[in-house]
Each structure stands twice: as C-alpha cells, then as structure tokens.
C-alpha positions in Angstrom: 8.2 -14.2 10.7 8.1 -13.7 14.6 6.7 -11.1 16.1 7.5 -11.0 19.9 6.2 -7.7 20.6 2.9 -7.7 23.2 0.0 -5.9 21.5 -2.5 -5.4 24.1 -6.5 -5.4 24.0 -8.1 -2.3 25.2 -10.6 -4.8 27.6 -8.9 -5.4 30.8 -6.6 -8.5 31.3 -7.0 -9.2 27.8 -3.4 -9.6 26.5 -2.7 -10.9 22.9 0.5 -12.1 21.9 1.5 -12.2 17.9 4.9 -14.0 18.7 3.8 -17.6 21.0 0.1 -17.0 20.0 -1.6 -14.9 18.3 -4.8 -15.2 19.6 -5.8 -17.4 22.3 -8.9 -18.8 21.8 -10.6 -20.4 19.0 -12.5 -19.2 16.3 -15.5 -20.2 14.0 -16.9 -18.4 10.9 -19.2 -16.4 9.7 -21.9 -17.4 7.1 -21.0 -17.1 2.7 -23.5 -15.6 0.8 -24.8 -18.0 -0.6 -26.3 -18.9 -4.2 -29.8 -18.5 -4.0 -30.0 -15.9 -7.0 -27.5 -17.0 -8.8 -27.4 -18.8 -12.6 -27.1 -22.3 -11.6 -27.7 -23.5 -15.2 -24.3 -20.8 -15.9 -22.6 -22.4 -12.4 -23.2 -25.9 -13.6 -21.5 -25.3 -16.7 -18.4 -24.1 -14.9 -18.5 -27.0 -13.0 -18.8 -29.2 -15.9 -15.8 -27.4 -17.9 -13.6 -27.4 -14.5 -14.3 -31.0 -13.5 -13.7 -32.1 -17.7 -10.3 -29.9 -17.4 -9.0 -31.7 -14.0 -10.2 -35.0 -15.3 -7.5 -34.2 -17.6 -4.8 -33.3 -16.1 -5.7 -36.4 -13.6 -5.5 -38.6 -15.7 -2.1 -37.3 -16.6 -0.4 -36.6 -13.1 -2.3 -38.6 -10.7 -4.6 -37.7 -8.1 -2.5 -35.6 -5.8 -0.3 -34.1 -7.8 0.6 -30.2 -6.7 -0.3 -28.9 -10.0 -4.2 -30.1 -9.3 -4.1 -28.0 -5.9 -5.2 -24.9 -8.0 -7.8 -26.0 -10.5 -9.4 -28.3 -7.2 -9.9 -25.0 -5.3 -11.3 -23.3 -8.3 -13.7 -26.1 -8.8 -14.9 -26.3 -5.0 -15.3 -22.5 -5.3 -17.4 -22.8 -7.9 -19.6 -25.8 -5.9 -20.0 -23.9 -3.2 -21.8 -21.3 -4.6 -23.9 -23.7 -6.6 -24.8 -24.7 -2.8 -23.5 -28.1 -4.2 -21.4 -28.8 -0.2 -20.4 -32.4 -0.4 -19.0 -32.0 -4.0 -17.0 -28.7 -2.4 -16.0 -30.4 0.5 -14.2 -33.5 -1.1 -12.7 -31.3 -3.6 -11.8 -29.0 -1.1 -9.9 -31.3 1.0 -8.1 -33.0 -1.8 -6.5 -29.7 -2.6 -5.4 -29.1 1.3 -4.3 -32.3 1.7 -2.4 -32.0 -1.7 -0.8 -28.5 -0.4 0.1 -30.4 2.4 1.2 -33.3 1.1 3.7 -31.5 -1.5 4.9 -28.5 1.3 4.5 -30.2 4.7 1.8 -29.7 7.4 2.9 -25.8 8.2 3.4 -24.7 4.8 2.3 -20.8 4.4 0.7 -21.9 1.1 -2.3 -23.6 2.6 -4.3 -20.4 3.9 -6.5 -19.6 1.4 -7.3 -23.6 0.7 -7.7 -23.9 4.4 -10.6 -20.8 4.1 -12.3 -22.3 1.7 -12.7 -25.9 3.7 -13.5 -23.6 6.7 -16.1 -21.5 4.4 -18.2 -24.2 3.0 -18.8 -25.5 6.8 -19.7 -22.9 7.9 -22.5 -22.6 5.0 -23.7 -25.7 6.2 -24.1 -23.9 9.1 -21.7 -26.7 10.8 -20.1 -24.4 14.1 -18.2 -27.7 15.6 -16.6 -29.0 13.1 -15.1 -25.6 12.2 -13.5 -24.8 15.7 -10.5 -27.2 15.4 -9.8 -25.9 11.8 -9.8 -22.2 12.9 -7.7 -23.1 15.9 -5.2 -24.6 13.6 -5.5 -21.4 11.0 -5.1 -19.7 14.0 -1.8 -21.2 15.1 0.0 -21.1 11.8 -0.9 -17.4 11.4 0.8 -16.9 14.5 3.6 -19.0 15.1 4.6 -20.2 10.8 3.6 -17.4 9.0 6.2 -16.8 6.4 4.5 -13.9 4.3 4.8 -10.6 4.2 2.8 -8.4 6.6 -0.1 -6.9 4.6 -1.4 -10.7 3.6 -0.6 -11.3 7.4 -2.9 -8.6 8.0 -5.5 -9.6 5.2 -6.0 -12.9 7.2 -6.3 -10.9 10.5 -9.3 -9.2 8.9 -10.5 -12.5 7.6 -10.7 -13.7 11.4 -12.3 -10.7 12.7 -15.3 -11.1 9.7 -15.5 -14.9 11.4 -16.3 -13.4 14.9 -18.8 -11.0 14.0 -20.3 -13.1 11.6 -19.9 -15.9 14.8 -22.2 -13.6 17.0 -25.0 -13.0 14.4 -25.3 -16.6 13.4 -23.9 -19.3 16.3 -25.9 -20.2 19.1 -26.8 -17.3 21.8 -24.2 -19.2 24.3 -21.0 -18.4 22.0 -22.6 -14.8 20.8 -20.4 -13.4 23.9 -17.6 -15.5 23.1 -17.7 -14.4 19.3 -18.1 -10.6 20.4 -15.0 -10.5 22.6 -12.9 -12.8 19.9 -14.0 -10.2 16.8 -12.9 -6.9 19.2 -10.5 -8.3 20.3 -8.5 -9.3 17.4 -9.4 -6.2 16.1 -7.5 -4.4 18.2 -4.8 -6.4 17.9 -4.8 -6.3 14.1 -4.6 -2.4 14.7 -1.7 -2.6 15.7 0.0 -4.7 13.9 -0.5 -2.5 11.4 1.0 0.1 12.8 3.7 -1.7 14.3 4.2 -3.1 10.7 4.1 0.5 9.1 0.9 -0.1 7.4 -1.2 2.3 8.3 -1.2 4.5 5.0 -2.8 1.5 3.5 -6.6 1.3 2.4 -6.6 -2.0 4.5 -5.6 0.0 7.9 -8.4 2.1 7.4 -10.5 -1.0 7.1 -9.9 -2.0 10.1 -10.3 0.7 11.8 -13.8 1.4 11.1 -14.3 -2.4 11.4 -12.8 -2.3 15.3 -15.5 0.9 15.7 -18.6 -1.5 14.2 -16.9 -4.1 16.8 -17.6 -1.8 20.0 -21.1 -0.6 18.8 -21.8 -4.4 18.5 -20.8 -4.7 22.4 -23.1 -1.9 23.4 -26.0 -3.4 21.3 -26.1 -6.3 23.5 -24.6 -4.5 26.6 -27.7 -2.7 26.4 -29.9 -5.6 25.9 -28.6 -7.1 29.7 -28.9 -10.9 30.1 -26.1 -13.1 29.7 -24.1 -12.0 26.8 -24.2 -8.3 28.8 -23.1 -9.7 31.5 -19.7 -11.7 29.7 -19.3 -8.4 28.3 -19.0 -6.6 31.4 -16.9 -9.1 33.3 -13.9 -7.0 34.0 -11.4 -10.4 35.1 -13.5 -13.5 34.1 -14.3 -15.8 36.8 -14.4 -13.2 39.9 -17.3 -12.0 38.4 -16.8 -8.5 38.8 -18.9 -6.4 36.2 -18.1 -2.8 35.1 -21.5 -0.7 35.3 -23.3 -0.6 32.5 -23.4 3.1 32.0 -19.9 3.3 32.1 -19.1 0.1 29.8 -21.2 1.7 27.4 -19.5 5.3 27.7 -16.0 3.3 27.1 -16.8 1.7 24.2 -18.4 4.9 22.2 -15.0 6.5 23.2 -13.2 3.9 22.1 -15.1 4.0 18.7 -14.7 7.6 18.3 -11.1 7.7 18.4 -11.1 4.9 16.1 -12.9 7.0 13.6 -10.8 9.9 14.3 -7.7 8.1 14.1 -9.5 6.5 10.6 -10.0 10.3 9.2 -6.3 11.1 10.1 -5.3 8.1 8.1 -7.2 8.9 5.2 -5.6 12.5 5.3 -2.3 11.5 5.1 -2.8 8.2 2.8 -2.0 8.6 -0.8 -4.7 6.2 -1.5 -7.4 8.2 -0.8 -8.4 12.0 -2.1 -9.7 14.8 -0.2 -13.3 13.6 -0.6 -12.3 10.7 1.3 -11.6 12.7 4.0 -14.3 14.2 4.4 -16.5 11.3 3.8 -14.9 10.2 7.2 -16.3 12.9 8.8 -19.7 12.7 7.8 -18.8 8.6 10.0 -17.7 10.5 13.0 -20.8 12.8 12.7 -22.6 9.6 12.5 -21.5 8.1 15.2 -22.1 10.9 17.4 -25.3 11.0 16.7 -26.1 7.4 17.2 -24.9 7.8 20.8 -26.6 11.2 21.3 -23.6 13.0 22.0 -24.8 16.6 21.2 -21.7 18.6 21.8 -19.3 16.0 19.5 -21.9 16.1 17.0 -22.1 20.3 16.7 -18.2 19.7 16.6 -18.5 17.4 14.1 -21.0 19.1 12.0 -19.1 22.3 12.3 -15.6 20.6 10.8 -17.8 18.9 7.7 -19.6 22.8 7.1 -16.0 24.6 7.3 -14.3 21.7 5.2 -14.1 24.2 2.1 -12.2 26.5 4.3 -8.9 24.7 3.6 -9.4 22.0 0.8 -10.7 22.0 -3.1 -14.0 20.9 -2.4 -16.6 23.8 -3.3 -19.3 24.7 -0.4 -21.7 23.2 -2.8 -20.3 20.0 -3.5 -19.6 19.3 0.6 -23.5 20.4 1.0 -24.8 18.1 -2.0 -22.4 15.2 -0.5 -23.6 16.1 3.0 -27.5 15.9 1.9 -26.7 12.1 0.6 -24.6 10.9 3.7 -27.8 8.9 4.5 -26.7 6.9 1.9 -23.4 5.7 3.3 -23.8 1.8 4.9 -23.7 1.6 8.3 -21.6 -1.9 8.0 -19.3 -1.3 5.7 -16.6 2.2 4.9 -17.1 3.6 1.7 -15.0 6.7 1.3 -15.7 7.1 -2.8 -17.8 10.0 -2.9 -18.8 9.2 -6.7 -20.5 6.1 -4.7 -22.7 8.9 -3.6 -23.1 11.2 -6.5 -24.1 8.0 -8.7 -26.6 6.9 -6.5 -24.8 3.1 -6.5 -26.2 1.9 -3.1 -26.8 -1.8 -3.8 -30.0 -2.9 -1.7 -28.4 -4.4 0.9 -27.1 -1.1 1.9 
C-alpha cells in the first residue's frame, strides 16, 4: 500500500511524507521493562520447555525452516525478560533471518520479529546498533507495507513510544533529536488515521492523548533552556532562527488542547467507548488546563464536567464521586474506564 498523500507536521518546515518516506530520520528505542521482579525459576522453565519443543521440531526440519520462525520468537521473548540478552539475541535473529530467508528481504511478515531484535538492544541499553535497524523498520513501513491500515497504525505508535522513550533514556545530545522524531510522527500518525477513516477507533484516541503528552514534553525542556531548548525552538534548522520562548510554549499548550478536545469528540461519537468515557476526557482537558495555569479554560472546563448530567445518564452524584477521584487518572497514559476509578485499580506506577 502507497500512500502519496503529504501529511504535514504542525512544526514549521517539517513535512512528512507516507508515500517515498514516511519518516525521514532515524529512530532508536525506548527501554523494555525488564525482569527484575519477575519468577525466574517460572521463566527458566519456559525456557527449558520452549527450547526442548524447538529442539524438536529442529531436529525434524532443519535449522531454518519457516515453521521454527514462531516458536524462536516465542523463546527469545521469553529470554528477554529473563534478562538472559545473548540467548535472545541469537534466537532472535535466527527467526528474522528465517522470515527473511523463506519471504524475501521486504516481506511485511518480519515486523513484529524485527521489534523484538530492536527491543532486546535497546534493553542492553545499545542506542547504535539499533539506529540502522529502525531506519530499515522505518523504510519498509513506508515504502512495502502490505497490511491493512490499523496494524500500519499500530507500528506508527510503536515508533512514537521509541522516541519518547529515546529522550528519557539516550544520551542528552539526541534527547532533542528524540523529541522532535516522537511529535513529529505523532502528528503524522494523526492523520493517517483520519485519512484512513480510523478515527472511531480506541487506537485514534490513543494517539491523540499520546501527541498531547508529546508537546507537554517539548515545553518541559523548552522551559529548562540549554541546548535541547534551543533545537526545539529552531524554526528552519541551520539559520538558527528561534521562536521566543513564551510563544513556543503558548503553541504547544494550544496544540495539546485541541488535541484533547478533538480526543473527547472522538470518544463521543466512538461506539467503543460509553458516556463515562467521555467525560473522563474532560476531567484530561481540565487537567491540562490547569497544568498550564490557564484559569479561564479551566472554569470552562470545570463548568462542562459540573453540567455533564444536564444532557447524559450519569447522575450529579456519580460525575461528583468520579470528579473527587480524577487525581487518580495517570498522567502518562489515557484511561477512560471509569470502573478503573471506582475500583481503586491504580497500579503503583501510576
């Protein structure tokens, strides 16, 4: 599938194309958890029941045989988060190089195997040799992709999670690099969505409040000046003309608001969500309001959430229980299941 159509970042000059190349740059990836409290006596046994079941089938079909591309991934999924890398890596390859082997060098099939090679670097923490692999992802996404558009979209997300997980974790000279990236094909992924006719999906909504984290991220280190501000704020790189600070700032908290707004009129209108959902959107716009002190937005916002009853199911009491436990909705993730709330879920990383 070819998509010719120009979808266009909202930072200036920044143009990105999903039909020659989807994105332009590289892009590395974000840290796995990782299995620090996990059973490892219960993980090795996997391992030892995976490995004795492919030893099998080995010794049946030979070493690269397609069928082994499956149970191999399963095994070096089950390495990695036994923190067991070199044993995930070999198997890892093997069942790339088998996909590749058995479909050719641009076959569709190799996206999730090509993840997992990319995902057990980066647990080693191993930024350089994961560049060329994303660049590669990259380019087949854009130019071979041969599924249909909402796992298209799925690995558009994927690549957005690298970025921001790029700035938190590579070295302070890519953090600007990884911010623009992660916004940037963001947007893009917005609208691919809606170009797509996606945007009734849970995934759209996603990414939506995912593009809003994006811009607060920009602002955080906007904020902070130094270097990475300063990349930020390049409005055509390599003129070195900044946009103020003030008014970089004021741009992106726009930009995020309409993001959540257009993220609550989604949820309205999506059959996958109820009217709780809805309103739990609201209570992110309040949010967000109030993080950037923006009084006025946030009586507006408050004023909607306290008049929600007015024309939906929801009782005054339940939006004013739900509304005394927003402080219990993460701030890096969306949850729009109120029952998340009510049952007091919130794991602790939340």
């Amino acid at each position: 599938m070819s998509i010719q159509k120009k979808l266009t970042s909202s930072r200036p000059g920044l143009t990105l194309s999903l039909g020659a190349a989807l994105f332009i740059l590289p892009i590395l990836v974000p840290l796995p958890g990782l299995a620090g409290t996990q059973d490892f006596n219960g993980l090795n046994e996997r391992i030892l029941k995976q490995t004795t079941a492919l030893d099998q089938q080995e010794s049946q079909l030979g070493r690269y045989h397609m069928s082994l591309a499956e149970p191999l991934h399963t095994l070096a999924r089950i390495q990695l988060q036994a923190n067991r890398f070199d044993d995930a890596r070999g198997n890892a390859d093997r069942a790339l190089q088998i996909i590749r082997w058995s479909n050719g060098l641009e076959s569709p099939l190799q996206f999730e195997f090509l993840q997992l090679v990319i995902e057990i670097e980066m647990a080693r923490n191993n930024w350089d040799d994961i560049d060329e692999k994303i660049k590669h992802y990259t380019w087949l996404l854009s130019n071979k992709y041969q599924g249909d558009s909402i796992s298209r979209l799925r690995h558009m997300q994927w690549l957005v999670d690298v970025h921001a997980g790029g700035a938190a974790r590579d070295e302070k000279e890519r953090r600007a690099y990884h911010l623009i990236q992660s916004t940037g094909i963001n947007e893009v992924a917005v609208q691919y969505a809606q170009v797509q006719g996606l945007t009734a999906e849970p995934l759209y909504a996603n990414l939506l409040f995912s593009l809003s984290r994006a811009y607060h991220r920009e602002n955080e280190d906007i904020r902070q000046r130094g270097s990475v501000s300063y990349r930020l704020r390049e409005l055509y790189p390599g003129l070195h003309i900044l946009e103020d600070r003030d008014v970089a700032i004021a741009r992106r908290y726009r930009f995020g608001l309409e993001k959540l707004e257009m993220l609550r009129d989604a949820v309205s209108t999506s059959p996958a969500f109820d009217t709780e959902a809805v309103l739990l959107s609201e209570f992110y716009i309040a949010a967000w309001n109030e993080l950037y002190g923006q009084e006025e937005d946030l009586k507006a916002s408050l004023l909607r959430i306290d008049n929600f009853h007015a024309h939906s199911a929801i009782s005054k009491e339940r939006i004013m229980r739900l509304f005394e436990l927003r402080a219990k909705l993460p701030h890096h993730r969306l949850v729009l299941d109120a029952d998340y709330l009510s049952n007091d879920l919130v794991s602790a990383g939340d």
